[in-house]
C-alpha positions as CSV (number, residue, x, y, z in Angstrom):
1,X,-11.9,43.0,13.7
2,X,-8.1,42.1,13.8
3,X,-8.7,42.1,18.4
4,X,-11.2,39.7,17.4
5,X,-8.6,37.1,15.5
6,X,-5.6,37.5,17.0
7,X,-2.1,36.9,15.4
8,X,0.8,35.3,17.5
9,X,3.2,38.1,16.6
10,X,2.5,41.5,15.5
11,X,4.8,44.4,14.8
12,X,5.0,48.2,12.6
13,X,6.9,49.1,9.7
14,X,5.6,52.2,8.5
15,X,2.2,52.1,9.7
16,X,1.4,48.9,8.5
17,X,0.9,46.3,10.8
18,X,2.6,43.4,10.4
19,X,0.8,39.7,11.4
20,X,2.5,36.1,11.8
21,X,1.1,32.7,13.3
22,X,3.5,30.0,11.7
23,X,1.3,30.4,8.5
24,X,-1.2,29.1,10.1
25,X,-4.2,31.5,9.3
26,X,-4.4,33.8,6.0
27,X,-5.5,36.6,8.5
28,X,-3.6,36.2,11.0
29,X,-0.2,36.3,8.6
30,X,-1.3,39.1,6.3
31,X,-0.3,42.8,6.7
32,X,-2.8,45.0,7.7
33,X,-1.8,48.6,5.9
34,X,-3.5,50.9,8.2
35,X,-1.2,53.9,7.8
36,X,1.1,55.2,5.0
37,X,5.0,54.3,5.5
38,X,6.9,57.3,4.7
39,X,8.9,55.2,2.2
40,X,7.3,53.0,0.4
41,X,9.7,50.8,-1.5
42,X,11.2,50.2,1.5
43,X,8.6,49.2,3.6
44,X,7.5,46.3,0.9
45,X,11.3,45.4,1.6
46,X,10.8,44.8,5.0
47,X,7.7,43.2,4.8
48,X,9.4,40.6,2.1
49,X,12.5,40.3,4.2
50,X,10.6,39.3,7.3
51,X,8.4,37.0,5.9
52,X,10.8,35.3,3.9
53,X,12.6,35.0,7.2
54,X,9.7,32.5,8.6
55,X,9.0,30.9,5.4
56,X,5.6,32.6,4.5
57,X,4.9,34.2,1.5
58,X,4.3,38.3,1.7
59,X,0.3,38.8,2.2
60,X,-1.4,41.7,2.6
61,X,-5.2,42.2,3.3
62,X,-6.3,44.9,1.0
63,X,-9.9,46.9,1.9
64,X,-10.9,50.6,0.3
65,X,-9.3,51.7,3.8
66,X,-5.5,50.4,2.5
67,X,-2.8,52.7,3.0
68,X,-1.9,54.5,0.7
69,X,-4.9,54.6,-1.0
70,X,-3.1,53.2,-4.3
71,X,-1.3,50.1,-2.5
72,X,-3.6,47.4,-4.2
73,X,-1.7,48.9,-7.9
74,X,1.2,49.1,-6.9
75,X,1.0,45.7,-5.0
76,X,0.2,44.0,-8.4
77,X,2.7,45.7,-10.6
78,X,5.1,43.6,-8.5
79,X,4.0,40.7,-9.0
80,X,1.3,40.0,-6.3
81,X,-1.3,37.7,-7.1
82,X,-5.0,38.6,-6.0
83,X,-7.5,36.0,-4.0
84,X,-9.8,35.4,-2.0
85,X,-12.6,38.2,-1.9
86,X,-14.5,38.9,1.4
87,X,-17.5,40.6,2.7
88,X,-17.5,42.4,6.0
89,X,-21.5,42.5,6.9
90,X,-22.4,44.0,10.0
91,X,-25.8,44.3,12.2
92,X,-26.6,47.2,14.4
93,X,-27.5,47.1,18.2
94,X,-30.7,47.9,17.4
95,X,-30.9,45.2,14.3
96,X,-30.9,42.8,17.2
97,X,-34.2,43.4,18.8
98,X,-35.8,41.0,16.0
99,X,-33.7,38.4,17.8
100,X,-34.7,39.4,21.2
101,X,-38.2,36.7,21.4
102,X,-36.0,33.8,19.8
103,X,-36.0,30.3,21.6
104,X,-32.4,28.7,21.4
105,X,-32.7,25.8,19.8
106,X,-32.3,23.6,23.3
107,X,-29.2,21.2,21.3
108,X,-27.2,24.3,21.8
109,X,-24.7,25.5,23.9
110,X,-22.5,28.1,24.5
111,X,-19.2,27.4,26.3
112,X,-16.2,30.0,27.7
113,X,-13.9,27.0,25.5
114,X,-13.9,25.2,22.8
115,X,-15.1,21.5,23.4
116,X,-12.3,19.6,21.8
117,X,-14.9,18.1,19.3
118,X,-15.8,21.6,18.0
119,X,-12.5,21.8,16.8
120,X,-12.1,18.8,15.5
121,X,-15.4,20.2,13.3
122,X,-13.7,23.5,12.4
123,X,-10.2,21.8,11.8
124,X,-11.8,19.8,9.4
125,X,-13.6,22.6,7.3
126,X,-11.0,24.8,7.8
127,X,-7.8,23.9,9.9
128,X,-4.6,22.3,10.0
129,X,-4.3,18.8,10.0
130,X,-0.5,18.6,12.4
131,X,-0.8,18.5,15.7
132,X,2.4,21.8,16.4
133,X,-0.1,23.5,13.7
134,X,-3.2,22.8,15.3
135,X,-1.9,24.4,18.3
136,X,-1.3,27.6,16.8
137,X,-5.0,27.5,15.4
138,X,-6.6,26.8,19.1
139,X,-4.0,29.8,20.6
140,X,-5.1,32.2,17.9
141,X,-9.1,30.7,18.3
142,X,-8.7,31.6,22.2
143,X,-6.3,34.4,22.2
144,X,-9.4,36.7,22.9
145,X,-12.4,36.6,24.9
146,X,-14.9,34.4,22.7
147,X,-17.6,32.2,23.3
148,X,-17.9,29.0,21.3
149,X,-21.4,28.0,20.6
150,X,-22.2,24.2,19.6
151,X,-25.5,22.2,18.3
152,X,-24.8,18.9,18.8
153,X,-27.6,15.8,17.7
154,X,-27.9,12.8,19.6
155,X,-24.5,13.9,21.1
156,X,-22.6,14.8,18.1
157,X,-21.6,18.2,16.6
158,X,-22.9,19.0,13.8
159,X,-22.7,22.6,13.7
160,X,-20.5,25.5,15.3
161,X,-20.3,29.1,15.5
162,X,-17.6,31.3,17.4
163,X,-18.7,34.6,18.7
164,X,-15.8,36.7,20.0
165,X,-16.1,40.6,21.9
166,X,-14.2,43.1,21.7
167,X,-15.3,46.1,23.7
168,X,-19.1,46.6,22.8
169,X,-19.3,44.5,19.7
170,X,-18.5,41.4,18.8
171,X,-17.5,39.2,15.4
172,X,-19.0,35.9,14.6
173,X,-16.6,33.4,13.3
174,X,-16.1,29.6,12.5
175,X,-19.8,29.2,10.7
176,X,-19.7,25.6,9.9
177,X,-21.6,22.5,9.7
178,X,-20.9,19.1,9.3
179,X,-21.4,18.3,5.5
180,X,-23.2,15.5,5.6
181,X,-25.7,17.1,7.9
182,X,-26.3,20.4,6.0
183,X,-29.4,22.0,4.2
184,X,-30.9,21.2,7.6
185,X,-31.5,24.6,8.9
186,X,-28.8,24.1,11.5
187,X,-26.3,27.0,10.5
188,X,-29.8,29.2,10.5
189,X,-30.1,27.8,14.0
190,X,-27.0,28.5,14.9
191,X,-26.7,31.6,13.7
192,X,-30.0,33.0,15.4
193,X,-29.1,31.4,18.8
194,X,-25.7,33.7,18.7
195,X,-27.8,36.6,17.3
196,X,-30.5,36.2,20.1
197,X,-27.1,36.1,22.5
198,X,-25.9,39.3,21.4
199,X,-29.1,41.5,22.0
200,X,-28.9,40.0,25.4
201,X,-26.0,41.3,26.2
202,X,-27.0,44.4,24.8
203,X,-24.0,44.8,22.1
204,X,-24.1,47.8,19.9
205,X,-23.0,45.6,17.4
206,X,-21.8,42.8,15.5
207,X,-19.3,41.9,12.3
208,X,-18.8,38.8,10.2
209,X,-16.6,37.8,7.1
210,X,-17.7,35.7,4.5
211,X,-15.9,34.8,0.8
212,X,-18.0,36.0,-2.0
213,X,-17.7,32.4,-3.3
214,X,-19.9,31.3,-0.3
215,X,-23.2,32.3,-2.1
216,X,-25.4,30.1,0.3
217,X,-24.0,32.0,3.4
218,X,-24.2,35.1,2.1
219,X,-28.1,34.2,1.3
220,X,-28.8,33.3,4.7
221,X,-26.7,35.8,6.4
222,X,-29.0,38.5,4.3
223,X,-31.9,36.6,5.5
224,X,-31.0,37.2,8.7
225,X,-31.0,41.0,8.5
226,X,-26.6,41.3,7.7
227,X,-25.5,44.3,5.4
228,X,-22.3,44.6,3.6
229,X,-20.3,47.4,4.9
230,X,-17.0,47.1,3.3
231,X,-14.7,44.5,1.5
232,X,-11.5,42.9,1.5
233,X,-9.0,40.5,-0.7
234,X,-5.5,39.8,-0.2
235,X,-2.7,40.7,-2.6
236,X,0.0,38.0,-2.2
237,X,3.6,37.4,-3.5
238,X,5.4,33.8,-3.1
239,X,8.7,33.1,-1.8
């Protein structure tokens, strides 16, 4: 998943991988604490030092795969503050044959870029609003090989979707539909057209992340056949 959403920077300190984009990104400036660090205390050090060194408060992503296995604890005994709660839900390869007999809805398109107007739609759910920052959003957006998948009504956007590979599966990003043109179906819409895409090219699978505050998404993403498979939150500490 981290291939998928790719930070500008990345570097190790003890087996935890360390990810900054200009704060731009909770993901993509969060540590990811894949292996144990031999010394703990100091590795938290480092982690603070660097960050404070680019102005970011210290993040980490915490799932039941943390290392070590007690790092969530010992994050908040010092102080970090827990937020925003995630589902991972995945679909098999094989979960995608129900999608293999869908019709695309014929308003939607897949491009190898994102149309500038699709990001002025996910900017405005979800992105920056300065111009230096919203270049960091598109470099981390297209930092992998993705394809960005509009429907667009009498010419306008009104709902997006990102689907990005990485090796045989692929992670589906960027969900989001215009407010004023939702409980329309068009996210469902969306959604099957990239799920009908990824049978055809015969993935063995495919991931998405949803907050567990987004109770309609997660409704239609179990609808649609998704299972949770794991879970993340991130633990974080300000400057």
């Amino acid at each position: 998943m981290d291939a998928a959403w790719p930070a500008l920077e990345k570097s190790a300190v003890g087996g935890w991988t360390l990810r900054f984009s200009a704060g731009i990104s909770q993901r993509a400036n969060s540590v990811l604490p894949v292996g144990a660090p031999n010394d703990l205390d100091a590795a938290l050090e480092e982690v603070e030092t660097r960050s404070a060194a680019r102005w970011l408060n210290s993040t980490f992503q915490i799932s039941p795969a943390a290392q070590p296995a007690d790092l969530d604890a010992y994050l908040a005994a010092r102080g970090y503050t827990v937020g925003t709660p995630t589902l991972v839900q995945v679909m098999d390869g094989w979960e995608l044959d129900r999608f293999a007999e869908i019709v695309p809805d014929t308003r939607i398109e897949f491009t190898d870029e994102p149309p500038q107007d699709w990001l002025e739609l996910f900017w405005y759910q979800d992105g920056p609003a300065a111009e230096d920052d919203r270049d960091v959003s598109r470099r981390i957006l297209t930092g992998t090989p993705a394809s960005y998948v509009s429907l667009r009504v009498d010419g306008r956007i009104e709902s997006i979707a990102r689907l990005a590979t990485v090796e045989e599966y692929a992670g589906i990003y960027c969900v989001t539909t215009r407010p004023e043109a939702r409980r329309q179906g068009y996210s469902r819409l969306v959604m099957e057209a990239v799920l009908h895409e990824a049978h055809r090219r015969e993935l063995a699978g495919v991931w998405l992340q949803v907050r567990e505050s987004n109770v309609g998404a997660i409704v239609l993403y179990n609808a649609l056949g998704f299972s949770t498979a794991s879970t993340y939150h991130y633990r974080t500490r300000a400057l």
